[in-house]
Steps between C-alpha positions, in 0.01 A plus 500: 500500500472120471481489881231785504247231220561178713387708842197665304383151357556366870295770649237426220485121563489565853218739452307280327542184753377730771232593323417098504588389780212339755271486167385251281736565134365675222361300284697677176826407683372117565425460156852676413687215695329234384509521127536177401147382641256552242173369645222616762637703725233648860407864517794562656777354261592206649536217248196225534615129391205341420339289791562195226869531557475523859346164524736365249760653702448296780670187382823653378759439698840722558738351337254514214448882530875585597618322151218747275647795735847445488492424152333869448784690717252495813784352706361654890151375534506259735544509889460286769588404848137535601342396795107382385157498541334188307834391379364207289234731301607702234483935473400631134398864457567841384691723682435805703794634665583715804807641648561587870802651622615600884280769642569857439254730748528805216446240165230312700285831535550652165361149361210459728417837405526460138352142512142662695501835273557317173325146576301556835695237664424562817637140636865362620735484190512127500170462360551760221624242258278232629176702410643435100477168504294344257370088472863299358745776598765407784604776724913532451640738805901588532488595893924459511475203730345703791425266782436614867253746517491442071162320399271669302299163456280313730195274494270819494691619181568167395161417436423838308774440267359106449120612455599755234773216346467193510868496626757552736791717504887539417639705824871610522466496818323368838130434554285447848210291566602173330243292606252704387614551177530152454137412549433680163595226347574611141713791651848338379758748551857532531644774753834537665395449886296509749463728826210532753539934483364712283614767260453881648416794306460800713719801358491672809542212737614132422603460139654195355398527141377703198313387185702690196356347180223320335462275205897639439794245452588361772768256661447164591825341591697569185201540288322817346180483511287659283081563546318240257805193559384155491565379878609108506530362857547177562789266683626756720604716252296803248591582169367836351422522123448782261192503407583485105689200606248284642313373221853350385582322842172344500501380130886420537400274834221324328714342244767427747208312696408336215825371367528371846223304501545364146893409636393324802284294363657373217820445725274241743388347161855437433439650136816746521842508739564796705747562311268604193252670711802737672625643203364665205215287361526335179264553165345189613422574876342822408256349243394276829470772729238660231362187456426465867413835607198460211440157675469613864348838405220498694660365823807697548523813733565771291149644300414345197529813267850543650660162347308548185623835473878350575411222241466758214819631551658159430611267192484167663 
């Protein structure tokens, strides 16, 4: 009998999946695994972080945002091993995801089918997702590491993707036209390889690969992620953040930044030992460091209404 509930709840799961699968989620089920975000979210679901945190985003670094995760049992959000595009700039944006997996000649038709009945997609799979993408969002694909005969990306793609972002990609797996991606400039991206082919996607003649979800969790390395994550690229590797989450890094980073500044400076004045500065800080140090940031207010990089903000909070 037990045996007989666990097969029927299967069979129910699995029947809902396939109902999914090759289609954008539903919005009620976006908003059902992402609970914890309580701001703007796009027609779709899909958590929107405000633009103002993006920017702020951009100076965190990931040791900075690993800490604020780890500390709130996100302990697989970070991968890396990348090979780069603009490897000095820095990616920020919210994620839309997509997931390929090895072609399948009968899966591939019943998607294409359902994709042009339901959506009128009447184009190669690959630029399904891409046709979502919306000014700040950074296309996330899991393509399981596919190289020969495995991009989906080129310069022709590439550029689509950067007019309608702003930004570049995350790619598990390998892109083609290099050069021409890279004279987008702003298109810093992170992807697995590269490989002068292309992918294939004829189900009744050369088939390599076959696009199964969009804006679903996906898997980036040993991540999950999830439509509406904060992406963080920078020095080779990406970090993804929930998006109730990010607000926190950001704020968290800021006073890091700031507690560095006020530490280095007072260290080349000679004012305190390292010693006093590496542990935890003394009544007297922390009246100075709200003494200063009132002092350099107005010239330190983090917004104004942020340190006053922080400055109510304290008693020094």
């Amino acid at each position: 009998m037990k045996l007989a509930c666990i097969t029927a709840s299967l069979l129910c799961l699995f029947g809902s999946l396939t109902v999914s699968l090759g289609q954008q989620i539903s919005r009620e089920d976006l908003i059902a695994m992402t609970p914890e975000w309580k701001g703007e979210r796009y027609p779709d679901g899909r958590p929107k972080v405000p633009d103002s945190i993006l920017k702020r985003m951009k100076m965190v670094t990931h040791e900075e945002a690993w800490a604020v995760l780890r500390n709130e049992n996100y302990k697989y959000q970070y991968a890396d091993g990348w090979k780069t595009i603009n490897p000095d700039s820095v990616l920020v944006g919210r994620a839309v995801t997509a997931t390929f997996m090895p072609g399948r000649p009968d899966v591939h038709r019943f998607l294409d089918k359902k994709g042009h009945e339901k959506d009128g997609r009447v184009k190669a799979q690959n630029t399904w997702p891409i046709a979502l993408l919306t000014k700040g969002d950074v296309y996330v694909v899991d393509q399981f590491g596919m190289h020969e005969d495995g991009p989906t990306i080129g310069d022709n793609l590439g550029n689509d993707i950067y007019t309608k972002t702003g930004n570049g990609i995350v790619y598990e797996g390998a892109i083609r036209d290099v050069d021409g991606l890279k004279e987008l400039g702003g298109f810093t991206s992170f992807f697995r390889s590269y490989h002068p082919s292309h992918h294939l996607n004829d189900p009744n003649g050369a088939l390599n690969t076959t696009l199964v979800s969009i804006n679903q969790p996906t898997r980036i390395g040993k991540v999950m992620v999830m439509p509406g994550d904060i992406v963080l690229g920078r020095d080779g590797g990406v970090i993804f953040i929930p998006p109730h989450l990010a607000e926190k890094v950001v704020k968290t980073s800021e006073i890091v930044r700031l507690r560095d500044m006020f530490s280095h400076q007072r260290l080349r004045e000679q004012k305190y030992t390292s010693g006093q500065i590496d542990t935890r800080w003394s009544a007297d140090i922390e009246k100075d460091f709200s003494q200063w940031l009132n002092t350099y207010i107005d010239k330190l990089p983090v917004p104004k209404e942020q340190i006053q903000e922080f400055l109510k909070t304290r008693t020094w």
